[in-house]
SERO-373904 format. One record per residue: residue number from 1; residue in one letter; chain; x, y, z negated of N, C-alpha, C in turn. Coordinates in nm, 3 decimals. Layout:
<atoms>
[atom NUM; A; A; [X; Y; Z]; [X; Y; Z]; [X; Y; Z]];
...
</atoms>
This chain:
<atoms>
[atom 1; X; A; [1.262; 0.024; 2.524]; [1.395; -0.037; 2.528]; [1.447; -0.034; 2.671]];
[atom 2; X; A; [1.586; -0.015; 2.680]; [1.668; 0.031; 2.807]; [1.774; -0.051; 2.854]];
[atom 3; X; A; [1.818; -0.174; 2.923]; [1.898; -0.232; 2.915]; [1.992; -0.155; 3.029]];
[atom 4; X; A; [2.092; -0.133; 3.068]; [2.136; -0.090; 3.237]; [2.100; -0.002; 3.256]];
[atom 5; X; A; [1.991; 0.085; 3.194]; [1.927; 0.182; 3.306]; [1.790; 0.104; 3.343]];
[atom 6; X; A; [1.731; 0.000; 3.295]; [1.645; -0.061; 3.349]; [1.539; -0.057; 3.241]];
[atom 7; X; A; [1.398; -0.059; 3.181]; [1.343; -0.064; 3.073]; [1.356; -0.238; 3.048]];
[atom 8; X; A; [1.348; -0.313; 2.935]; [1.371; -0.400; 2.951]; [1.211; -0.502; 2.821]];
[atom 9; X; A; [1.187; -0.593; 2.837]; [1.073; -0.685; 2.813]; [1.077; -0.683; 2.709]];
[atom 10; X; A; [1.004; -0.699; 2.595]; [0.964; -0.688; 2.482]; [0.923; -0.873; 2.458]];
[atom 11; X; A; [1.029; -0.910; 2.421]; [0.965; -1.058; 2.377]; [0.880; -1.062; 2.261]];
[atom 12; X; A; [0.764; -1.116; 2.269]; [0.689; -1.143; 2.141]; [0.623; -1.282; 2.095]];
[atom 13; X; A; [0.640; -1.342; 2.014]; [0.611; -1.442; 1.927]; [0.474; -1.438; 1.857]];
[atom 14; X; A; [0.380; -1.546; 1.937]; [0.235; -1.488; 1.879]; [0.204; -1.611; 1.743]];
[atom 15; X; A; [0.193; -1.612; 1.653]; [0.144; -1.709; 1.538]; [0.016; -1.662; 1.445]];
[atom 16; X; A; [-0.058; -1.777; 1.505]; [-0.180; -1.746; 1.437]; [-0.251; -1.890; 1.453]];
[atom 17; X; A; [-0.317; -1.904; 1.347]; [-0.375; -2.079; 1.360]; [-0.522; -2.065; 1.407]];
[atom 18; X; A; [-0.563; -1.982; 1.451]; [-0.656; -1.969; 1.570]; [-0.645; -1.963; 1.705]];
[atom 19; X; A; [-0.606; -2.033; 1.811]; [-0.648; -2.036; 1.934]; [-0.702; -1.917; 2.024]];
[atom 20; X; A; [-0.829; -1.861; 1.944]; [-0.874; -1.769; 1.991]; [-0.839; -1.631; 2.011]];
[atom 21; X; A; [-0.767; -1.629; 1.866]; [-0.694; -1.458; 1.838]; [-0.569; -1.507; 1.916]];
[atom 22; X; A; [-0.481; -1.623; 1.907]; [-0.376; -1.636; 1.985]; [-0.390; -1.594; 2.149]];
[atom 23; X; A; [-0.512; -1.624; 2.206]; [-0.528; -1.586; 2.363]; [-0.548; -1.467; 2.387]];
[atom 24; X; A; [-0.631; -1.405; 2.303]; [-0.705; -1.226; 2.304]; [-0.570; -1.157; 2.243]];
[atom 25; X; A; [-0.463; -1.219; 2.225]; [-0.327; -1.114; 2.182]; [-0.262; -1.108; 2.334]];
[atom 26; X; A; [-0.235; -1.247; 2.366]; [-0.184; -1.306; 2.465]; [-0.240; -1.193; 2.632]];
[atom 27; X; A; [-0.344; -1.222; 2.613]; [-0.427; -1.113; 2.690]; [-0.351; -0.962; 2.684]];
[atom 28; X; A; [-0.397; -0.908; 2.551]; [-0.337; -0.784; 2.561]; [-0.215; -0.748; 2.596]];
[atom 29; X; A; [-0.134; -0.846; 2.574]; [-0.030; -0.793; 2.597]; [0.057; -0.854; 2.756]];
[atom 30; X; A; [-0.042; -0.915; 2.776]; [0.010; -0.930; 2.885]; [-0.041; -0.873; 3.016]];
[atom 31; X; A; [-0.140; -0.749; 2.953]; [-0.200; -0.631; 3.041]; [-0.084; -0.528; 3.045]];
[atom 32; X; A; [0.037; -0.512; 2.963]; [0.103; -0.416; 2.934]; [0.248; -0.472; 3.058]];
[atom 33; X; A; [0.308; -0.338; 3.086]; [0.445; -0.389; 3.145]; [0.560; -0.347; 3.120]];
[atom 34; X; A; [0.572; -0.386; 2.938]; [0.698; -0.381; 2.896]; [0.680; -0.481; 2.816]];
[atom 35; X; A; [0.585; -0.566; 2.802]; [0.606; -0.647; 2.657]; [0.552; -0.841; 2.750]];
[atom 36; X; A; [0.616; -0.930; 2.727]; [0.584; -1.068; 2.734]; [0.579; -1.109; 2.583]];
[atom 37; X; A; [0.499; -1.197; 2.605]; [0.448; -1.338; 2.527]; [0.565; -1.486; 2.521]];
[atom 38; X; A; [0.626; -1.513; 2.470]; [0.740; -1.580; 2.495]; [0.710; -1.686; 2.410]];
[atom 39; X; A; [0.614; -1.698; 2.337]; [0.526; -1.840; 2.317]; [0.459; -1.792; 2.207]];
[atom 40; X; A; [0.349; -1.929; 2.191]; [0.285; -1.940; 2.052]; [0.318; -2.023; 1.951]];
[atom 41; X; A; [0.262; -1.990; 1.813]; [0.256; -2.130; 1.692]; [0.145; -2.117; 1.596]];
[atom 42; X; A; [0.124; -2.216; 1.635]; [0.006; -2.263; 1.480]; [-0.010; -2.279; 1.421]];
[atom 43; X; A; [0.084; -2.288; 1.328]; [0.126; -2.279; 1.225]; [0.312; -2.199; 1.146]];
[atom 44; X; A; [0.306; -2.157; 1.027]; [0.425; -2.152; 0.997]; [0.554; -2.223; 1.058]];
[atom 45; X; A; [0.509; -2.303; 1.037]; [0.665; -2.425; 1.051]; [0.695; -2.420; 1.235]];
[atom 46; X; A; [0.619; -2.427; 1.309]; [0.643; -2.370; 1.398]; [0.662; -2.234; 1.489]];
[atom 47; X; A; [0.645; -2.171; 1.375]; [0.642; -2.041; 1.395]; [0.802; -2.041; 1.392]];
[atom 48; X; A; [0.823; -2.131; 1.279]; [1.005; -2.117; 1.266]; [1.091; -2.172; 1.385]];
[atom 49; X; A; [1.039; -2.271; 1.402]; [1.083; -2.349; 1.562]; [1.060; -2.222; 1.639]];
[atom 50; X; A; [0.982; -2.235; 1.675]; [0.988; -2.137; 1.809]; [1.071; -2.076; 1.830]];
[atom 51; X; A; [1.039; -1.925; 1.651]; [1.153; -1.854; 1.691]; [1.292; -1.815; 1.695]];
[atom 52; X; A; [1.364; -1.956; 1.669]; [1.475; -2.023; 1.649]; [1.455; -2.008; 1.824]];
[atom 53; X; A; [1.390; -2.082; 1.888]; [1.434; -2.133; 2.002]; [1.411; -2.006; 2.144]];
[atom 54; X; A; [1.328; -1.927; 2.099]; [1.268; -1.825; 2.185]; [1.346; -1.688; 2.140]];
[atom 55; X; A; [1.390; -1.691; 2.032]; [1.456; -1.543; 2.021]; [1.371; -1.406; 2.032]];
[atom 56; X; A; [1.274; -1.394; 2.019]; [1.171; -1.327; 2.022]; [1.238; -1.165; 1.965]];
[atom 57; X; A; [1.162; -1.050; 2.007]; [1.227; -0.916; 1.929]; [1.125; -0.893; 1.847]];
[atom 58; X; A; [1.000; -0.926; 1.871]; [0.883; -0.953; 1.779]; [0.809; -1.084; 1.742]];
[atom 59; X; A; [0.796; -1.070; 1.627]; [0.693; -1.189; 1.549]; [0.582; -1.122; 1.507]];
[atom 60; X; A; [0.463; -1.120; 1.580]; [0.284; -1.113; 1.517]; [0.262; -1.209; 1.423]];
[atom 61; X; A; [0.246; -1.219; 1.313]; [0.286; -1.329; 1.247]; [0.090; -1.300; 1.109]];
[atom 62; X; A; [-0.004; -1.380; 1.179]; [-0.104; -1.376; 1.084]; [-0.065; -1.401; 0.925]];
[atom 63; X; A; [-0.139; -1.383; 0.845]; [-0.103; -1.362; 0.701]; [-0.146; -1.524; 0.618]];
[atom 64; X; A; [-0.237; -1.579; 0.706]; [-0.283; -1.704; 0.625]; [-0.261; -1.809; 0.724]];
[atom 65; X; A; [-0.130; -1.885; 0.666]; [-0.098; -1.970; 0.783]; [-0.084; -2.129; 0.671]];
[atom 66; X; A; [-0.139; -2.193; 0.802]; [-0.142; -2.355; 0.714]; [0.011; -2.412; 0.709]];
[atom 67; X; A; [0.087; -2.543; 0.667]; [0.151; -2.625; 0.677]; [0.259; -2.538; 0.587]];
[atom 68; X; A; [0.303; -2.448; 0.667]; [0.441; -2.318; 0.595]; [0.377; -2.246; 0.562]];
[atom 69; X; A; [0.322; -2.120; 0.465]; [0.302; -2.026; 0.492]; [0.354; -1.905; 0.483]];
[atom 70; X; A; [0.258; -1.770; 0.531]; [0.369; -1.682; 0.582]; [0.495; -1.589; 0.570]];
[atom 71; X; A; [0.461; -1.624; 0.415]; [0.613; -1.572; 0.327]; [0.732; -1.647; 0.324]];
[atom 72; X; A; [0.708; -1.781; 0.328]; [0.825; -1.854; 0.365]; [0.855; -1.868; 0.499]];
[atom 73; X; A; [0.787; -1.844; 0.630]; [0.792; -1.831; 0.686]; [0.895; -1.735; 0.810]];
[atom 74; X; A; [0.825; -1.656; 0.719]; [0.910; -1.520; 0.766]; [1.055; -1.496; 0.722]];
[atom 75; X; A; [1.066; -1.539; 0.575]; [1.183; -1.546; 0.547]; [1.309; -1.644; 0.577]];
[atom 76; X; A; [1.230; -1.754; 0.663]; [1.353; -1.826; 0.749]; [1.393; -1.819; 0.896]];
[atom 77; X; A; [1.258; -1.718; 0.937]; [1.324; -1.690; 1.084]; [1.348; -1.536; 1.109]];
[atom 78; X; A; [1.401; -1.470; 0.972]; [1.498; -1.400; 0.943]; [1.615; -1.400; 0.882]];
[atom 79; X; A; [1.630; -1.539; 0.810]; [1.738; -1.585; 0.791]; [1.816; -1.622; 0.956]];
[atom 80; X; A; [1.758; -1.730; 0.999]; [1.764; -1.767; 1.121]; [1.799; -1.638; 1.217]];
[atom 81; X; A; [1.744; -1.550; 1.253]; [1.741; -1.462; 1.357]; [1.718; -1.293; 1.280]];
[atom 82; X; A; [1.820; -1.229; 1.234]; [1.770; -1.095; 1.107]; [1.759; -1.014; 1.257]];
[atom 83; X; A; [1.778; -0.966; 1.344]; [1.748; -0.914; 1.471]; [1.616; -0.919; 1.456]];
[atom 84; X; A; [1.526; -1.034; 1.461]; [1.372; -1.039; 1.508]; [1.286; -0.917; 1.416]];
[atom 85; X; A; [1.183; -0.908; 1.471]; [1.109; -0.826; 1.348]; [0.974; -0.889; 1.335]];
[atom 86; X; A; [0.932; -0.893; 1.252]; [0.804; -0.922; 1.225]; [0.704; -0.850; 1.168]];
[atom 87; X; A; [0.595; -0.851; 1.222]; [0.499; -0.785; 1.184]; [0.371; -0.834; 1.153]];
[atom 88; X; A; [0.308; -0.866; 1.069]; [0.227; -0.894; 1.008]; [0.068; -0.873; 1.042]];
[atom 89; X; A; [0.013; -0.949; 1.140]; [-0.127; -0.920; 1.148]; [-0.241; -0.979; 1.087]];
[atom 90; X; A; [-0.319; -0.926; 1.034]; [-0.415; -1.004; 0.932]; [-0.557; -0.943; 0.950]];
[atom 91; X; A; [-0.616; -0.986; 0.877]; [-0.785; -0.901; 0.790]; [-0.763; -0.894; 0.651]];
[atom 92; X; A; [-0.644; -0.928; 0.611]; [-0.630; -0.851; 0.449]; [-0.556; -0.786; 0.407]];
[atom 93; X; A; [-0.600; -0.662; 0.295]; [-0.545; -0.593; 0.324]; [-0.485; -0.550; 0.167]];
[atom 94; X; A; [-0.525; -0.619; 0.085]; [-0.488; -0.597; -0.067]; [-0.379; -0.589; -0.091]];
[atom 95; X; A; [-0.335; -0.567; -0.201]; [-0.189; -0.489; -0.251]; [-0.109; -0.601; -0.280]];
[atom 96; X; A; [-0.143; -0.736; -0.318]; [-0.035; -0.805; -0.367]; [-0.015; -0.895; -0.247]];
[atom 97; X; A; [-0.093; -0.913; -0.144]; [-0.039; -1.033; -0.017]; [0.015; -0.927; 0.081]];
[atom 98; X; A; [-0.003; -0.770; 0.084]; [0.087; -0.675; 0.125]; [0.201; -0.686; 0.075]];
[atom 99; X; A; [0.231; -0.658; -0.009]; [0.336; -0.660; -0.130]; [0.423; -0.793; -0.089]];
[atom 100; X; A; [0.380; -0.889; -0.058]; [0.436; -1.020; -0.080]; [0.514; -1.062; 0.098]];
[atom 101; X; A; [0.422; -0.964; 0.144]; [0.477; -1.011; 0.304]; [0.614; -0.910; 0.375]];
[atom 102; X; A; [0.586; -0.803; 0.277]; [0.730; -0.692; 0.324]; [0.818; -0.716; 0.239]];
[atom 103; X; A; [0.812; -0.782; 0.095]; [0.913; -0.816; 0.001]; [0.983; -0.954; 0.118]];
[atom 104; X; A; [0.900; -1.030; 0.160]; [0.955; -1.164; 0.251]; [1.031; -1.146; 0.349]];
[atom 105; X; A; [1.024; -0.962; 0.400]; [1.109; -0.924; 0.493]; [1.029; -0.858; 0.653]];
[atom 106; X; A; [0.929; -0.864; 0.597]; [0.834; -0.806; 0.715]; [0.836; -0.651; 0.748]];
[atom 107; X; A; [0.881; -0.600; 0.894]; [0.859; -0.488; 0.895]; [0.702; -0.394; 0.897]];
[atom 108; X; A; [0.642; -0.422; 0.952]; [0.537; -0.361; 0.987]; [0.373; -0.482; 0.917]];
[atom 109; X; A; [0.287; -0.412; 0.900]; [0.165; -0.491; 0.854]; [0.048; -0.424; 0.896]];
[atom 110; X; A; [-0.048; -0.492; 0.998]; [-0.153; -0.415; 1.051]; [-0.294; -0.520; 1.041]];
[atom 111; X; A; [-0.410; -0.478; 1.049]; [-0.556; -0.525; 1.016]; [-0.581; -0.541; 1.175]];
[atom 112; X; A; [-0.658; -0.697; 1.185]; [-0.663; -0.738; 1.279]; [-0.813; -0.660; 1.332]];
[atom 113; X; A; [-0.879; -0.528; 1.257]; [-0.936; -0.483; 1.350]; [-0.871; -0.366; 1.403]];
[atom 114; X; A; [-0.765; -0.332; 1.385]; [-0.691; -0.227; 1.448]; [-0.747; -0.212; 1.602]];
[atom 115; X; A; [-0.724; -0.120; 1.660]; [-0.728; -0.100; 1.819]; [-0.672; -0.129; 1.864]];
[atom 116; X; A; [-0.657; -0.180; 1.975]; [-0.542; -0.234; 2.050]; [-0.463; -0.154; 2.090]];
[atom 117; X; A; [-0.461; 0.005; 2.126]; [-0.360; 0.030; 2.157]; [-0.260; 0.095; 2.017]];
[atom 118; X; A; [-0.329; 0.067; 1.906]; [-0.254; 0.091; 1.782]; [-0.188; -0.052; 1.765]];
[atom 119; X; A; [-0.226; -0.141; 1.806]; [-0.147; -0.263; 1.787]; [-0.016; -0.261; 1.892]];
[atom 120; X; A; [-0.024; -0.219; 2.005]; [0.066; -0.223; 2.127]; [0.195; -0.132; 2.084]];
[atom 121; X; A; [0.126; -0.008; 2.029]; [0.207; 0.096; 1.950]; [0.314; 0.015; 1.884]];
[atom 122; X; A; [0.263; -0.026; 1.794]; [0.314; -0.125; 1.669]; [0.374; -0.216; 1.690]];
[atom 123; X; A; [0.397; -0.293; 1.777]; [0.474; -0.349; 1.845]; [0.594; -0.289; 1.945]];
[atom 124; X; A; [0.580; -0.152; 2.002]; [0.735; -0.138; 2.057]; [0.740; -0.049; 1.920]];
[atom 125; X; A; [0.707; -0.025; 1.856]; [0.752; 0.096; 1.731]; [0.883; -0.053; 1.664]];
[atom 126; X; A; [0.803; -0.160; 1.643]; [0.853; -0.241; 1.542]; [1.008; -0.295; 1.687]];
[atom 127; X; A; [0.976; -0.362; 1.760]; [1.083; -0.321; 1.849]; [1.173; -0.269; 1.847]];
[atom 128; X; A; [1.184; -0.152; 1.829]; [1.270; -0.037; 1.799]; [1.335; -0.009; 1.659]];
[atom 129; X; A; [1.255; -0.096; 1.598]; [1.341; -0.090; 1.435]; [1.257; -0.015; 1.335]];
[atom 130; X; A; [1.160; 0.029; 1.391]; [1.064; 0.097; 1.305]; [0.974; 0.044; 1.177]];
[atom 131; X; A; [0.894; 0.085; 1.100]; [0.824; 0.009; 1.069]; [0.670; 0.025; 1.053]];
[atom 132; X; A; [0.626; -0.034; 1.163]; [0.456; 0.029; 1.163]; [0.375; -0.031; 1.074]];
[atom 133; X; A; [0.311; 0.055; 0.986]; [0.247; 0.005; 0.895]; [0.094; 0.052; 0.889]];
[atom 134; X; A; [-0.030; -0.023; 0.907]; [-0.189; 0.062; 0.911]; [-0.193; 0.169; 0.791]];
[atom 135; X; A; [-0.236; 0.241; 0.814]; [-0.248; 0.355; 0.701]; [-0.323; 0.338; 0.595]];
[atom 136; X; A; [-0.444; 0.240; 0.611]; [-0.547; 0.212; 0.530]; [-0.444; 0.063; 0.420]];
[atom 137; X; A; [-0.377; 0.020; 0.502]; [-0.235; -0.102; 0.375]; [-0.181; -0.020; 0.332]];
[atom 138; X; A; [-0.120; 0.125; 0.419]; [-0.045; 0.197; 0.335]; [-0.107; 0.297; 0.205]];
[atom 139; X; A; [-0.227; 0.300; 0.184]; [-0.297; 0.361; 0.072]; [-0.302; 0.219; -0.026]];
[atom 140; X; A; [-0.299; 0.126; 0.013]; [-0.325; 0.004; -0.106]; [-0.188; 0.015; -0.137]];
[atom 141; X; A; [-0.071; 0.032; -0.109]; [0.050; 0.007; -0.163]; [0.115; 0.145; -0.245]];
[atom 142; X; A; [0.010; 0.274; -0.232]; [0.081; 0.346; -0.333]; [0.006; 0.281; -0.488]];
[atom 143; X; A; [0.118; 0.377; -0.559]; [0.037; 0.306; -0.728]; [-0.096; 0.418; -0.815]];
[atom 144; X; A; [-0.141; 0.281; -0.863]; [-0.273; 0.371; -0.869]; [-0.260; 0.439; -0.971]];
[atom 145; X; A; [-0.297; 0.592; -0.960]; [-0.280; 0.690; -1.101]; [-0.378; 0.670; -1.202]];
[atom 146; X; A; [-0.293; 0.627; -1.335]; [-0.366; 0.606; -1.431]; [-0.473; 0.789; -1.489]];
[atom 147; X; A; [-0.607; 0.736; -1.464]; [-0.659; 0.834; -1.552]; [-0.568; 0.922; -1.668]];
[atom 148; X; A; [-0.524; 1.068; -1.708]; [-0.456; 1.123; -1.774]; [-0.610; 1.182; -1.859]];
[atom 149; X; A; [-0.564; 1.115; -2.017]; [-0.648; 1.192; -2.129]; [-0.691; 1.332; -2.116]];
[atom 150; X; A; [-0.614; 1.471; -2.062]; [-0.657; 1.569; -2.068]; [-0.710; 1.585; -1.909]];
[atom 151; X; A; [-0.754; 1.542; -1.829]; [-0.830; 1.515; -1.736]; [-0.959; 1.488; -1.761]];
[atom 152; X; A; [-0.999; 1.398; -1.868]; [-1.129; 1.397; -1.926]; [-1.149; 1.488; -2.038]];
[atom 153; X; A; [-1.121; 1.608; -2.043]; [-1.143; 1.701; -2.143]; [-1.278; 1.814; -2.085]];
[atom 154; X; A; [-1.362; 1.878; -2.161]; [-1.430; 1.899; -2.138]; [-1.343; 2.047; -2.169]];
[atom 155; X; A; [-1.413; 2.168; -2.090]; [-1.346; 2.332; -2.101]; [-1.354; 2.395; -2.246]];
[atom 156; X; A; [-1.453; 2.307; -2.315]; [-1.482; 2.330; -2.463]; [-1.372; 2.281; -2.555]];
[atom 157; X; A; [-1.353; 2.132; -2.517]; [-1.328; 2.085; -2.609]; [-1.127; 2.086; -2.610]];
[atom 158; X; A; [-1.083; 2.153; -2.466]; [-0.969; 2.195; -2.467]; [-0.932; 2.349; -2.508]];
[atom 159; X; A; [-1.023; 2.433; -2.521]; [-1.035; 2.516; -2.637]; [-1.005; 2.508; -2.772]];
[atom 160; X; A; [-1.081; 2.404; -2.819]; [-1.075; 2.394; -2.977]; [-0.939; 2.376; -3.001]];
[atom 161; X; A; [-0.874; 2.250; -2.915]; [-0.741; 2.173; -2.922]; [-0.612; 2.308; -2.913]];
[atom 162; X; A; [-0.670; 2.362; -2.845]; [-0.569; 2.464; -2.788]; [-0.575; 2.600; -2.942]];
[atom 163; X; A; [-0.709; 2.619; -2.977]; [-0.684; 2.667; -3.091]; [-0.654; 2.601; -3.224]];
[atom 164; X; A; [-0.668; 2.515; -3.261]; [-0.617; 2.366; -3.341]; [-0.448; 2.363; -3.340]];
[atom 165; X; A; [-0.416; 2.392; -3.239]; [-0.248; 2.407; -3.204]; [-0.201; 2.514; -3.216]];
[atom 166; X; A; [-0.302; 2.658; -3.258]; [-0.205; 2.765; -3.337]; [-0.244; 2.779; -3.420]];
[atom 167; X; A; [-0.273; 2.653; -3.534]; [-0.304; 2.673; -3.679]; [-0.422; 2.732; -3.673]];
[atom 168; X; A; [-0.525; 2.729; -3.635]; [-0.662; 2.775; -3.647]; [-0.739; 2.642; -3.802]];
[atom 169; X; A; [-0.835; 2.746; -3.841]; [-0.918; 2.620; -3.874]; [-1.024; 2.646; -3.865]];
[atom 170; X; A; [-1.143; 2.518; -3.892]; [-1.262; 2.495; -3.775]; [-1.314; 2.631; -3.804]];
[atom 171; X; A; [-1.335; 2.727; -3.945]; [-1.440; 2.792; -3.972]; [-1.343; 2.943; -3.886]];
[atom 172; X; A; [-1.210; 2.948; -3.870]; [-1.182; 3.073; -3.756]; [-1.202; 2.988; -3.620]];
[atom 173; X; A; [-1.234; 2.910; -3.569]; [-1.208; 2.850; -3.431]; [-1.360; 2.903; -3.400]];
[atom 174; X; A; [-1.497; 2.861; -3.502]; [-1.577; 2.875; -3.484]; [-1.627; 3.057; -3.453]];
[atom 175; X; A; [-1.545; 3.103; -3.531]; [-1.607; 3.237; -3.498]; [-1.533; 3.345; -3.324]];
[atom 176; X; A; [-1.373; 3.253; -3.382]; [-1.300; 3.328; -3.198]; [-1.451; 3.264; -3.071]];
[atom 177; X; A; [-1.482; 3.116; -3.108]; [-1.526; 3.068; -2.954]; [-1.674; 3.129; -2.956]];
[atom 178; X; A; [-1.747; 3.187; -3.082]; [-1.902; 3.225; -3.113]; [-1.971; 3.086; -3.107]];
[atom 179; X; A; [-1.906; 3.024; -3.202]; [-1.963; 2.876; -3.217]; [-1.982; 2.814; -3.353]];
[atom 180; X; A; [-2.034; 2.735; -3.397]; [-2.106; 2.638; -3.545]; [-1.984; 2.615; -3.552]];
[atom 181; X; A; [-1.931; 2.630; -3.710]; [-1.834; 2.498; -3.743]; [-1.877; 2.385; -3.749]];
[atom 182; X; A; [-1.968; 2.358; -3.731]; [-1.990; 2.218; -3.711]; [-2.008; 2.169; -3.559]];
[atom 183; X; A; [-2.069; 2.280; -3.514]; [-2.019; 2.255; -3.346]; [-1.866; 2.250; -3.325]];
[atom 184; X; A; [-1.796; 2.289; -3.400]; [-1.640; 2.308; -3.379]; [-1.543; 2.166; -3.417]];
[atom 185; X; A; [-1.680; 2.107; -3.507]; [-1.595; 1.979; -3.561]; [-1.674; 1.880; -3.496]];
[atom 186; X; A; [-1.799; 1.873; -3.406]; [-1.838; 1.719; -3.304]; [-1.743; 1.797; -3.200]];
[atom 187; X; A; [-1.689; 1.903; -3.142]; [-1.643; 1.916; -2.976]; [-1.479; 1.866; -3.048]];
[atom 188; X; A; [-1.383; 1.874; -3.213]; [-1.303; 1.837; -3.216]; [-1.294; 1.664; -3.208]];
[atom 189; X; A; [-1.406; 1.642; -3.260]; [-1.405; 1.499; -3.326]; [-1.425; 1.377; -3.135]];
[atom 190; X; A; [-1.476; 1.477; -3.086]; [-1.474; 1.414; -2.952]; [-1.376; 1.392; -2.888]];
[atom 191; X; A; [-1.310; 1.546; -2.860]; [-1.144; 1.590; -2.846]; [-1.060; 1.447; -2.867]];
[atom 192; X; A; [-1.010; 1.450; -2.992]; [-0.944; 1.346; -3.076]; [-0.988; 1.228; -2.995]];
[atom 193; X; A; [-1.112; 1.206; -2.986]; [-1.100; 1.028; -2.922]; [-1.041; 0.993; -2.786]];
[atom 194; X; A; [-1.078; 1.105; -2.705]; [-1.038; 1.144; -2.605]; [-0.881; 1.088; -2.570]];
[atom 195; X; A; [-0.820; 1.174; -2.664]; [-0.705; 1.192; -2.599]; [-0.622; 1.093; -2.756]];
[atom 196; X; A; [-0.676; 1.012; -2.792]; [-0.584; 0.936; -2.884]; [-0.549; 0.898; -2.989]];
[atom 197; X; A; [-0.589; 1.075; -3.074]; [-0.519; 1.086; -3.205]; [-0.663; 1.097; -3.338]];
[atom 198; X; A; [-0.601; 1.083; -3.442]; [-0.671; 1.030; -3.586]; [-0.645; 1.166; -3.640]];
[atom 199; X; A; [-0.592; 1.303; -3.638]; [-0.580; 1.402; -3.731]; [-0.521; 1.505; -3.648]];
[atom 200; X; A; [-0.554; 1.664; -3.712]; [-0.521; 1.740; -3.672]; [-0.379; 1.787; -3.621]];
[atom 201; X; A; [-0.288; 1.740; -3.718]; [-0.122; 1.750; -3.666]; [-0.108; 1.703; -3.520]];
[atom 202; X; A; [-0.172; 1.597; -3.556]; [-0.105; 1.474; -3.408]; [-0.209; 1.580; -3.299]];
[atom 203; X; A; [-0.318; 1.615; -3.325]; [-0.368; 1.690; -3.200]; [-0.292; 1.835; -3.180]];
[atom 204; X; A; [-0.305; 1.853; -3.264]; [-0.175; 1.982; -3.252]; [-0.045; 1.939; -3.155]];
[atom 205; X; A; [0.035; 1.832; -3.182]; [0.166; 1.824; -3.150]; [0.117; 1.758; -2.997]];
[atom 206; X; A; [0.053; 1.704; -2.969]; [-0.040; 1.623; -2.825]; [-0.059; 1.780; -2.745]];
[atom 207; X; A; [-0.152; 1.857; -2.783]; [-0.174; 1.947; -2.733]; [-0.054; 2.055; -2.681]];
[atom 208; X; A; [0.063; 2.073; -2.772]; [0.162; 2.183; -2.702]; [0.217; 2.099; -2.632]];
[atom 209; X; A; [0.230; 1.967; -2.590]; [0.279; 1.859; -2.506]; [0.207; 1.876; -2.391]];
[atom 210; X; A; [0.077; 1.864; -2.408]; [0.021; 1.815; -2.276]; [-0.098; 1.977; -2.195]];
[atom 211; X; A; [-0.095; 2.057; -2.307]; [-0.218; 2.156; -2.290]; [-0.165; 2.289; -2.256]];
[atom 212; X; A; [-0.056; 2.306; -2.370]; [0.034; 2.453; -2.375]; [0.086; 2.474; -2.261]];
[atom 213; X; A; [0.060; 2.616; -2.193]; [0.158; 2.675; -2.065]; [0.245; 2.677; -2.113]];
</atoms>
């Protein structure tokens, strides 16, 4: 950030109801010479005071906070101040207290074992309007792909299906693949559970859906 021609201070807002992580932030960043510390809180509710009163361009804002916590939190000292940004530092990293802290208005969300200079990053990134997010939160927040039925098909048993779907029956399926009709009817009868269906039509009509080039 550039005010004049001059680089200009990075106010930051440290909240965390530990003492300890509050000083070892405090520390880091006050090894750096673009960014100040412009106070702490120990909770939510002062987290809101503060940054009502400090104007901060960043909020470090831990994820498990007593008295307020950090979803309401966040969402009144962005009501209060939509300029500030907040960023979210924690040790958790699951999909729904992720989910719950960028829906509240949080830009950025990082794991409090990050490195420090991925945290420092993350802080003028978020500064700047960005939104830094750990990569390892950002894999919990895509959606998880449901297993697809012809994914568990065996090379056999998408054969049969595939001949099943041009009107084959078991006793020609058995002789195109050099196989038992009765081998032709456990690799169908497997087929079928597989992927859903009770009778040959429905595997037929499943199959030019999901199997047919």
């Amino acid at each position: 950030m550039e005010v004049g021609g001059a680089r200009a201070m990075i106010g930051v807002l440290l909240v965390d109801d530990h003492a300890l992580v509050r000083s070892g932030l405090a520390g880091l960043l006050a090894a750096t010479d673009d960014m100040q510390v412009l106070g702490e809180a120990a909770d939510g509710a002062q987290a809101v005071e503060r940054a009502r009163e400090l104007a901060p361009d960043v909020v470090l804002m831990d994820l498990s906070m007593p008295v307020l916590d950090e979803v309401a939190a966040t969402q009144m000292i962005l009501a209060a101040r939509p300029e500030t940004h907040v960023v979210v530092l924690t040790s958790f990293s699951d999909r729904e207290r992720v989910g719950e802290a960028l829906a509240a208005g949080a830009v950025g969300y990082l794991l409090k074992d990050s490195e420090p200079r991925d945290l420092l990053a993350a802080v003028r990134s978020a500064a700047q309007g960005h939104a830094p997010i750990d990569p390892r939160v950002a894999r919990s927040l895509l959606p998880s792909a449901a297993p697809r039925p012809q994914d568990a098909l065996s090379a056999r048993e998408r054969e049969v299906l595939l001949l099943i779907a041009k009107g084959l029956a078991n006793k020609q399926i058995g002789r195109a693949l050099g196989i038992s009709e009765a081998t032709v009817k456990a690799h169908a009868g497997s087929a079928f559970r597989r992927i859903g269906v009770a009778d040959r039509t429905s595997a037929a009509l499943w199959t030019r859906e999901h199997l047919a080039p």
